[in-house]
ZAMARGU-4260 file (C-alpha; in steps of 0.2 Angstrom, whole numbers, plus 5000, padded with zeros to 4 digits):
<rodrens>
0) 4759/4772/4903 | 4742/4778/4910 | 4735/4762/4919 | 4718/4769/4913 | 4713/4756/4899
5) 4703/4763/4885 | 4685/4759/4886 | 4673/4753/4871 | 4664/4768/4869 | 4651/4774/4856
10) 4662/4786/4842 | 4658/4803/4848 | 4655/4798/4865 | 4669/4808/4872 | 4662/4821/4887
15) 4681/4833/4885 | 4674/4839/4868 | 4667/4857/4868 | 4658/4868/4857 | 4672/4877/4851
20) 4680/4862/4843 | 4666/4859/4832 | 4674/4873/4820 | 4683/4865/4808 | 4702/4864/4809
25) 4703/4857/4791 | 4690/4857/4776 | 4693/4843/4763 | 4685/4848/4747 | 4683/4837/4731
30) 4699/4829/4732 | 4700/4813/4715 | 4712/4806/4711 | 4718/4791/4697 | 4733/4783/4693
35) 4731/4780/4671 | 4714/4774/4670 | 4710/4769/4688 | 4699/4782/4700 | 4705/4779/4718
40) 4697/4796/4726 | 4681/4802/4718 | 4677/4819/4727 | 4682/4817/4742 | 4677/4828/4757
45) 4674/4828/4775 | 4679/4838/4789 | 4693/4836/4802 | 4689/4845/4820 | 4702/4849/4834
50) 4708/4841/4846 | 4697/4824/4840 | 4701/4807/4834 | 4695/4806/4818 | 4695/4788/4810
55) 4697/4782/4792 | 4687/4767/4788 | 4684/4757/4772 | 4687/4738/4764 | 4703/4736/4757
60) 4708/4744/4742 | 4696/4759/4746 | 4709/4771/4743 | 4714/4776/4763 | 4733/4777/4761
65) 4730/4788/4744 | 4720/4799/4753 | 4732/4801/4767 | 4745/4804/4754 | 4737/4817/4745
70) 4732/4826/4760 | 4751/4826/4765 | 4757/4834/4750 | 4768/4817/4745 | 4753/4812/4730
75) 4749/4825/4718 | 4727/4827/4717 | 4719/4829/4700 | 4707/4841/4709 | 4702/4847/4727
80) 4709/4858/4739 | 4713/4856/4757 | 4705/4873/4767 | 4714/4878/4783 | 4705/4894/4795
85) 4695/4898/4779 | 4714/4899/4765 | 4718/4885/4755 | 4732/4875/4759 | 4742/4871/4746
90) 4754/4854/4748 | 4768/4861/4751 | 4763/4871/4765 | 4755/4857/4774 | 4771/4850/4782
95) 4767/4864/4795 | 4748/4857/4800 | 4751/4838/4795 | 4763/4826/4800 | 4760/4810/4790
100) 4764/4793/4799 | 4764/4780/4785 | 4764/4760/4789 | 4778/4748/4789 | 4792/4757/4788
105) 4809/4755/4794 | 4817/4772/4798 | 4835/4773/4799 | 4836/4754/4800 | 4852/4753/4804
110) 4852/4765/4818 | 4847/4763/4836 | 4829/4765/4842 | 4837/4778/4856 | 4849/4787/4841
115) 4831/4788/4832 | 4820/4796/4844 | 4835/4806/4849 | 4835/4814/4830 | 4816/4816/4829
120) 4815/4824/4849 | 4829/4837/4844 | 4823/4840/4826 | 4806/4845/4836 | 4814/4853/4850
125) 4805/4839/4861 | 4814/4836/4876 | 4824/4823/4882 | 4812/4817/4895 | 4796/4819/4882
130) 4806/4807/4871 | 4812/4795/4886 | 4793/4796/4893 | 4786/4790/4875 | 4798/4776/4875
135) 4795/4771/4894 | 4774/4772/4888 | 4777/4762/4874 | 4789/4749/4881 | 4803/4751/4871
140) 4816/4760/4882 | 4824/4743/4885 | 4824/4743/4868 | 4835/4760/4867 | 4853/4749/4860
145) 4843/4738/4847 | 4846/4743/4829 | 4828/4746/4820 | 4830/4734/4805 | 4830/4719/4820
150) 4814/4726/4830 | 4796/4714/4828 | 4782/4721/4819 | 4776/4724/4835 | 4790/4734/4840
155) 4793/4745/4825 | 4775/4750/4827 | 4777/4755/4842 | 4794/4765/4838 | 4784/4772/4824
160) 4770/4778/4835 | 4782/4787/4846 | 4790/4797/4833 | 4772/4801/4825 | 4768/4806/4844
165) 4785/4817/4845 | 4779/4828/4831 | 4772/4846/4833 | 4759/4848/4821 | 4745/4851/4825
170) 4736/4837/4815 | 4743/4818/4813 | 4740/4807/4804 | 4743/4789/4807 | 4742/4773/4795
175) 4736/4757/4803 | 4741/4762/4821 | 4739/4743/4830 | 4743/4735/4815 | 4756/4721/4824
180) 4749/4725/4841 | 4743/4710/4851 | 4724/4714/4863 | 4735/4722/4878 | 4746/4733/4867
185) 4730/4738/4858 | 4723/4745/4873 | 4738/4753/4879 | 4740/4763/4863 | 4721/4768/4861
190) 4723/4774/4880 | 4739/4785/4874 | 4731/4792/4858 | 4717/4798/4869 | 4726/4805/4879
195) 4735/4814/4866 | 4720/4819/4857 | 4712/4828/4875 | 4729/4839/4875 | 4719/4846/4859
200) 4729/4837/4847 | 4719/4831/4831 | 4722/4812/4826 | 4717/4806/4811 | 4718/4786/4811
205) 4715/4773/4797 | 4711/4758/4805 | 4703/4742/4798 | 4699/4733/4815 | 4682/4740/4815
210) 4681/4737/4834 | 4696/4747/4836 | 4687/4761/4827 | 4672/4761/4837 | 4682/4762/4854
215) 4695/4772/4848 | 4688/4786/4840 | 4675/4801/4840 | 4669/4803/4825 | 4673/4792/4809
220) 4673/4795/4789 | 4668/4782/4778 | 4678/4779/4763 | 4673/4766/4751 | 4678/4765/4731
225) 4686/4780/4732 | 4671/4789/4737 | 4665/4796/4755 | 4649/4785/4758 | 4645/4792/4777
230) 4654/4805/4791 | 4650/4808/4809 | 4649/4798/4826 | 4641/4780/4826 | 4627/4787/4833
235) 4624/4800/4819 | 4628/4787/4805 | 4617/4773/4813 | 4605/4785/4810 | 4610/4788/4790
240) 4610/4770/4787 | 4594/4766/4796 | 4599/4757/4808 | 4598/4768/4825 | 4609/4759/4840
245) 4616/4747/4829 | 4635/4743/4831 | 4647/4748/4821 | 4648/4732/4809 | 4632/4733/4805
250) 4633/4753/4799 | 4649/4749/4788 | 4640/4735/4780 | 4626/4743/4776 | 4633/4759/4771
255) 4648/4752/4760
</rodrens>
């Protein structure tokens, strides 16, 4: 683990960025979406840029986890498309672009945290020392023997984390990443996931620690009763909601 703790620092903020990844890497285009007769996503679209982190923000119930499931291809859309390099992307060609990290779940519980991030390192052709390095950065390679179904929140997190990072596409999307996490963990992961992100690797993060979000990421969508209600760095949505400099508490109340 880098001994570089991640910094607060304004969304956006992050000097490695260049001009060329202001293209977009993925369009997301009018996507809805309703289960009988309740909306969750109501047009929803944004842009996702390479080699950022991108962060999903929005009260409970706002419809974050359906989002991230319709643009992983698991949740049919009632409309929308996904636009990749100027094409459409259907759903079930994004497995290629988008590996999908849901929350709280016990992969292979009855496995052993080493046999699990053996399978995922060889099912990506990682290598055996990417896998064992992860493990080491995430302090669970003392965990290798310990079945998953007996790991802490904290611990299968951590597990899940690993496997998300052990993943080739080139965008990942992570559910709730320090949910379980106690301050120090917290740190150490956002310091990883930077690090990730400035080996041009997209993350796309939905986290409801707001604090988290502002330290954590460069840029940040807005999501609120289904609907996109601001996108862009603090500094640029500060500005939107009238409320230049302001912290990013203050922006998500005033715009959701």
């Amino acid at each position: 683990m880098t001994s570089n703790i991640a910094q607060p620092r304004e969304a956006g903020e992050n000097p490695s960025r260049n001009a060329n990844q202001a293209l977009p890497l993925l369009t997301v285009r009018g996507i809805c979406k309703s289960f009988q007769s309740n909306i969750v996503l109501r047009n929803v679209s944004f842009t996702v840029r390479p080699g950022e982190v991108l962060g999903l923000i929005g009260p409970n119930g706002a419809g974050k986890t359906t989002l991230f499931e319709c643009l992983a291809g698991l949740t049919p859309t009632d409309a929308g498309e996904v636009i990749s390099h100027g094409k459409p992307l259907p759903p079930h060609a994004r497995k290629q672009s988008l590996f999908y990290m849901p929350d709280a779940i016990r992969p292979w519980p009855d496995q052993t945290v080493g046999w699990v991030a053996s399978f995922f390192q060889q099912m990506y052709g990682r290598s055996p020392s990417e896998s064992a390095d992860l493990l080491k950065s995430l302090k669970l390679d003392h965990l290798s023997r310990r079945r998953v179904w007996m790991l802490s929140k904290g611990e299968a997190k951590r597990l899940l984390l690993a496997l998300g990072l052990l993943t080739p596409q080139p965008v990942l999307l992570i559910d709730e990443p320090f949910d379980g996490l106690d301050l120090r963990q917290t740190k150490e992961v956002m310091a990883l996931l930077q690090e990730h992100a400035r080996r041009s690797r997209t993350l796309f993060v939905s986290i409801h620690q707001l604090t988290d979000a502002a330290r954590l990421c460069d840029r940040l969508v807005l999501l609120s009763a289904g609907r996109v209600v601001g996108e862009g760095t603090l500094n640029e949505l500060s500005t939107d909601a009238g409320l230049p400099g302001s912290g990013l508490e203050e922006v998500f109340l005033a715009l959701t």
